[in-house]
N, C-alpha and C positions, 0 to 999 in steps of 0.2 A: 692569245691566252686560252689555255683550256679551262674548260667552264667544268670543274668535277659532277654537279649539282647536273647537268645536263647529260653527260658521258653515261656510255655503257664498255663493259667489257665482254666477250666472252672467252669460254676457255675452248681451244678447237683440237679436237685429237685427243691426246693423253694427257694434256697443259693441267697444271695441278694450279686447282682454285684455290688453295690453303696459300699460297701465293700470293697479298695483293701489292697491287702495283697502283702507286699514288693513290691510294684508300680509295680506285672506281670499284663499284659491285660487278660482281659478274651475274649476265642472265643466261638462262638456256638458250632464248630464241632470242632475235630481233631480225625489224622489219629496216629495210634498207633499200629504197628506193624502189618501192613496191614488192621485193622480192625477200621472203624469209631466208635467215644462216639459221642453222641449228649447229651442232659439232659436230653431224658428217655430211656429207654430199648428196648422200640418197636422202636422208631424213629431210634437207635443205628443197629438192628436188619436190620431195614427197608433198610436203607442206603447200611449195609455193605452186605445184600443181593442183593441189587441191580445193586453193582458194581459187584459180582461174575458172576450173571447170564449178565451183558453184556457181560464180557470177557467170557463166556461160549459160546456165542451163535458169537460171533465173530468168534471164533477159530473152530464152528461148519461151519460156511457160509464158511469160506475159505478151509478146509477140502472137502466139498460137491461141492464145484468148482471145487479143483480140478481131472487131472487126472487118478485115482484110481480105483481098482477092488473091487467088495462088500468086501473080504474080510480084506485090507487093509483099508478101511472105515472104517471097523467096528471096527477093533484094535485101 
């Protein structure tokens, strides 16, 4: 059974939103197994690279604060 209440749609390419299909909303974005859709590929790319490299650089700024010898940094 599809659960409507829980579904999303979106629309990808030229997919005309005025469109609906079993009354789901459409969103711009959603997240899907950690990785953003937007409706193109780059913007997709764009997104879900940009969430990696914050939590990258987060987890490097508190790493480099704290307490540690070069070679426990480095590991």
């Amino acid at each position: 059974m599809l659960n409507i209440l829980k579904s999303k749609a979106m629309a990808v390419g030229a997919w005309d939103t005025m469109i609906y299909m079993i009354d789901i909303p459409y969103c711009k974005e959603m997240r899907l197994l950690g990785a953003s859709f937007t409706r193109t590929v780059t913007q997709s790319g764009d997104v879900s690279w940009a969430r990696l490299t914050v939590k990258g650089r987060a987890l490097a700024r508190d790493v480099y604060g704290s307490d540690l010898c070069l070679i426990h940094r480095i590991q």
